[in-house]
C-alpha positions as CSV (number, residue, x, y, z in Angstrom):
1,X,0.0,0.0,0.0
2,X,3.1,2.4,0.8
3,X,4.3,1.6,-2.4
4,X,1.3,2.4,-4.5
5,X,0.7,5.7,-2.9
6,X,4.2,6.8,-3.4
7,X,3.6,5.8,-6.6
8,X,0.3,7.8,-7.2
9,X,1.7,10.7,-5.5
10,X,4.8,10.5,-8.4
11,X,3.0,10.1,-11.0
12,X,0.3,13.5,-9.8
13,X,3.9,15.3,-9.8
14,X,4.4,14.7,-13.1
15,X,1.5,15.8,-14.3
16,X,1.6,19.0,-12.2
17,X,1.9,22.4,-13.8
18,X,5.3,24.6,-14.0
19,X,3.6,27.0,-11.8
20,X,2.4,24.3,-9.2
21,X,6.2,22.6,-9.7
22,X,7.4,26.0,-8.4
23,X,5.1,26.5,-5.8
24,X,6.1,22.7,-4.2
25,X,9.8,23.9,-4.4
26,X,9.4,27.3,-2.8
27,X,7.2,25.8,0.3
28,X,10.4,22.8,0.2
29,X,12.9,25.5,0.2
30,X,10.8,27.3,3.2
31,X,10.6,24.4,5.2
32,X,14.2,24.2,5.8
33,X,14.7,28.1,6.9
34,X,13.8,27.2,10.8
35,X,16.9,24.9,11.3
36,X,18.8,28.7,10.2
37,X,16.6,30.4,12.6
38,X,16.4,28.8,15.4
39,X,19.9,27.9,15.7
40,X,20.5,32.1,15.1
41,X,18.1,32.5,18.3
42,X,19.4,30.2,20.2
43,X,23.3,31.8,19.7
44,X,21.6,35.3,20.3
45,X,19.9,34.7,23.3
46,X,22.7,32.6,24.7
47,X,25.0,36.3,23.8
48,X,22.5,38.7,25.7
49,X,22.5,36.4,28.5
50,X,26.2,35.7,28.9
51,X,28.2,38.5,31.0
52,X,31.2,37.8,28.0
53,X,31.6,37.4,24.6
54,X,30.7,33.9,23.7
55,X,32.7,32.5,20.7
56,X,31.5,33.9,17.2
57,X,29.4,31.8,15.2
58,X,30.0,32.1,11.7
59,X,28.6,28.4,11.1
60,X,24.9,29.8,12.4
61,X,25.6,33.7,11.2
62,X,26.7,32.4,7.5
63,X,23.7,30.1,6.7
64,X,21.2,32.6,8.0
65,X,22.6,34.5,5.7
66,X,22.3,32.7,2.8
67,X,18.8,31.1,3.7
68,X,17.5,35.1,4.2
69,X,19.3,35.6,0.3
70,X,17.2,32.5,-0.7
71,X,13.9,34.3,0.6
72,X,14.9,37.4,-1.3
73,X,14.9,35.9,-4.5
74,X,11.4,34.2,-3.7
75,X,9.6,37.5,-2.9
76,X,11.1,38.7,-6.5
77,X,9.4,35.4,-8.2
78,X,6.3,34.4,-6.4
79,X,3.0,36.1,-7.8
80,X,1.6,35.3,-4.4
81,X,1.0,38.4,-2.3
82,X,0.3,36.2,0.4
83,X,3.1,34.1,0.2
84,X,5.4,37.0,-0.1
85,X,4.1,38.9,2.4
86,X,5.1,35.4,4.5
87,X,8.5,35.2,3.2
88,X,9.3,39.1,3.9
89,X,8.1,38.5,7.7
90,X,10.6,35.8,7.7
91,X,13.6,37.8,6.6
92,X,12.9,40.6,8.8
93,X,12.6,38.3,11.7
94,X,16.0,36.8,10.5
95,X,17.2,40.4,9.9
96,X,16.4,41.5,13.3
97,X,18.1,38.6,15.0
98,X,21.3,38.8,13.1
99,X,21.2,42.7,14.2
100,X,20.4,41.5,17.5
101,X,23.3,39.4,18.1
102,X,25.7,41.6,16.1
103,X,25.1,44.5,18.0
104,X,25.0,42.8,21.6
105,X,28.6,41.6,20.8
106,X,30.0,45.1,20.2
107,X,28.2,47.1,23.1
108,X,30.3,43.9,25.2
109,X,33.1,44.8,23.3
110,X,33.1,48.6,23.9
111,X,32.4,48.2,27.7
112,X,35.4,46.0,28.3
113,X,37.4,47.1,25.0
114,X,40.9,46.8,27.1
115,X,40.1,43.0,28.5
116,X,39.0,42.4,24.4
117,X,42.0,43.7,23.0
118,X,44.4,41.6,24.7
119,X,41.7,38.5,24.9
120,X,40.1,38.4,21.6
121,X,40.4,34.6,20.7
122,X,36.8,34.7,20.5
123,X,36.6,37.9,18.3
124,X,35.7,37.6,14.6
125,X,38.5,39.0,12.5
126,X,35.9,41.7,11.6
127,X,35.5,42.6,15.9
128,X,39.4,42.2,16.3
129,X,39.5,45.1,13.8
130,X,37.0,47.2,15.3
131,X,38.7,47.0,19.0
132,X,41.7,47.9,17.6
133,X,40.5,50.9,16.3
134,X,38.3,51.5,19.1
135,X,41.1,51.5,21.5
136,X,42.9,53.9,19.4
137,X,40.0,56.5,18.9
138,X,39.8,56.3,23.2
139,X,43.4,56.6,23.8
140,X,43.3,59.6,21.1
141,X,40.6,60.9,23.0
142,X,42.0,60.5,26.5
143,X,45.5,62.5,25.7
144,X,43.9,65.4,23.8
145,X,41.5,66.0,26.7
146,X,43.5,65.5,29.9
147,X,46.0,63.1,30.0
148,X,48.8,65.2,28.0
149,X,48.0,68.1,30.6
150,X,49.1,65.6,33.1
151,X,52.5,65.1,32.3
152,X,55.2,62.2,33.3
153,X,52.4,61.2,36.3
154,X,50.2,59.7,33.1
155,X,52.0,56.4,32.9
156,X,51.9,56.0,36.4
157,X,48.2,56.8,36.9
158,X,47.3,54.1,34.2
159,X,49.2,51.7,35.9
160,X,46.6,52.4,39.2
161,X,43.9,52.0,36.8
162,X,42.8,48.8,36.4
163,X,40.5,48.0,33.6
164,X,37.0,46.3,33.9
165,X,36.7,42.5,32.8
166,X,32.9,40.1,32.2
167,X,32.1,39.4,35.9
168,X,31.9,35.4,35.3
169,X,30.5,35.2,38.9
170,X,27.0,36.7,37.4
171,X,24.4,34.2,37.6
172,X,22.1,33.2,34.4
173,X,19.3,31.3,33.9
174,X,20.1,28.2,32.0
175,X,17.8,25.0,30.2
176,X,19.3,21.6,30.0
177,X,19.1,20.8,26.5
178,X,20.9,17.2,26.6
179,X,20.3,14.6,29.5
180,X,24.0,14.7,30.6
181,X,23.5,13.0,34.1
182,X,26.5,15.7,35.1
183,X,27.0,17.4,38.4
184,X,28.4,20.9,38.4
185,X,29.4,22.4,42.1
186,X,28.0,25.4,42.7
187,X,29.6,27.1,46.1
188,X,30.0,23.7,47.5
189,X,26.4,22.4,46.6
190,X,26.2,19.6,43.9
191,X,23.8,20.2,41.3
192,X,22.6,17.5,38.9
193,X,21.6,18.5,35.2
194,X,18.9,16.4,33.8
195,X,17.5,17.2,30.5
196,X,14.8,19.5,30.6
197,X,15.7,21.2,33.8
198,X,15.6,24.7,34.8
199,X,18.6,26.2,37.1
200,X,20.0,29.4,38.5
201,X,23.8,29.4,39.0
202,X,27.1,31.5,38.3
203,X,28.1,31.7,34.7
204,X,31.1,30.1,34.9
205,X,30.2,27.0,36.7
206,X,28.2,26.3,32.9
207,X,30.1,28.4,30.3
208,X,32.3,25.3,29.2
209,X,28.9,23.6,28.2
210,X,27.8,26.3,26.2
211,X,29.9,25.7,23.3
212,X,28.8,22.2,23.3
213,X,25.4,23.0,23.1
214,X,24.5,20.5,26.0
215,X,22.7,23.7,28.0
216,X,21.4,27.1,26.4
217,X,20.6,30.8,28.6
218,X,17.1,31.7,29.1
């Protein structure tokens, strides 16, 4: 029975029009675009939440990218107002996420530009530029409006300075994605993750399973 119906639904393809073909191929195409969004949401909530800048994700950032360039050119084909009208709320949610995450990053960036300029392993060669050159527009800053006036003392008072870092010690919200049957001490208390659970502890009793996806920030 499996058979013939796969069979009757191959031979209605055939017979279907160019315009119906189309249609079946754009809704295909569509279909896949959540795997791209949801994995986008996921890295962008996890970045608000986390007090540092979490590793960049060009494997999430790129496809989303290419799936919202895919939508484009399905707005610019379909004769369906309705359709389109779908497909451009897609891309703007897509859009607004990518902005989202983007401009989380930076803001983290500029409030700890110092700790970021020394620690950038987890800087996209495009945010490694942009601390560079924010650190020289602030120092720039700095000596025209005081710290020349100063004199010799202005080595010495940066030296007394010391620059803010991520307080890893800030607690987040986090949802057990995997069941990892793993215990993470948290001031001394032993705290089982099951999948599915909800828990609040410090960031950096969890931030080494954020990269492996086995727990996301809520």
């Amino acid at each position: 029975m499996a058979s013939q119906s796969q069979s009757q639904e191959d031979s209605s393809a055939e017979f279907e029009s160019p315009e119906s073909q189309r249609r079946r191929e754009q809704e295909r195409q569509r279909s896949r675009a959540p795997s791209a969004y949801d994995a986008m949401r996921r890295a962008c909530f996890n970045e608000v939440f986390a007090p540092e800048v979490l590793p960049y994700k060009v494997d999430v950032v790129l496809p989303l990218i290419e799936k919202i360039g895919q939508l484009e050119d399905l707005c610019k084909n379909v004769n369906d107002q309705r359709l389109s009208s779908v497909y451009e709320l897609d891309i703007e949610r897509a859009k607004y996420l990518l902005l989202l995450y983007h401009k989380t990053r930076l803001l983290k960036i500029e409030k700890f530009f110092l700790h970021y300029s020394v620690h950038n392993e987890n800087l996209s060669p495009e945010e490694v530029a942009f601390t560079t050159r924010f650190c020289t527009l602030v120092d720039t800053h700095l000596n025209k409006s005081f710290l020349q006036h100063i004199g010799p003392n202005a080595d010495q008072l940066s030296n007394l300075v010391k620059p803010p870092t991520p307080n890893l010690n800030h607690h987040v919200f986090i949802h057990v994605c995997k069941s990892l049957s793993a215990h993470i001490d948290v001031g001394g208390k032993d705290i089982l993750l099951i999948q599915g659970d909800i828990h609040v502890v410090p960031y950096h009793c969890i931030a080494h399973l954020l990269s492996t996806e086995e727990v996301e920030l809520i």
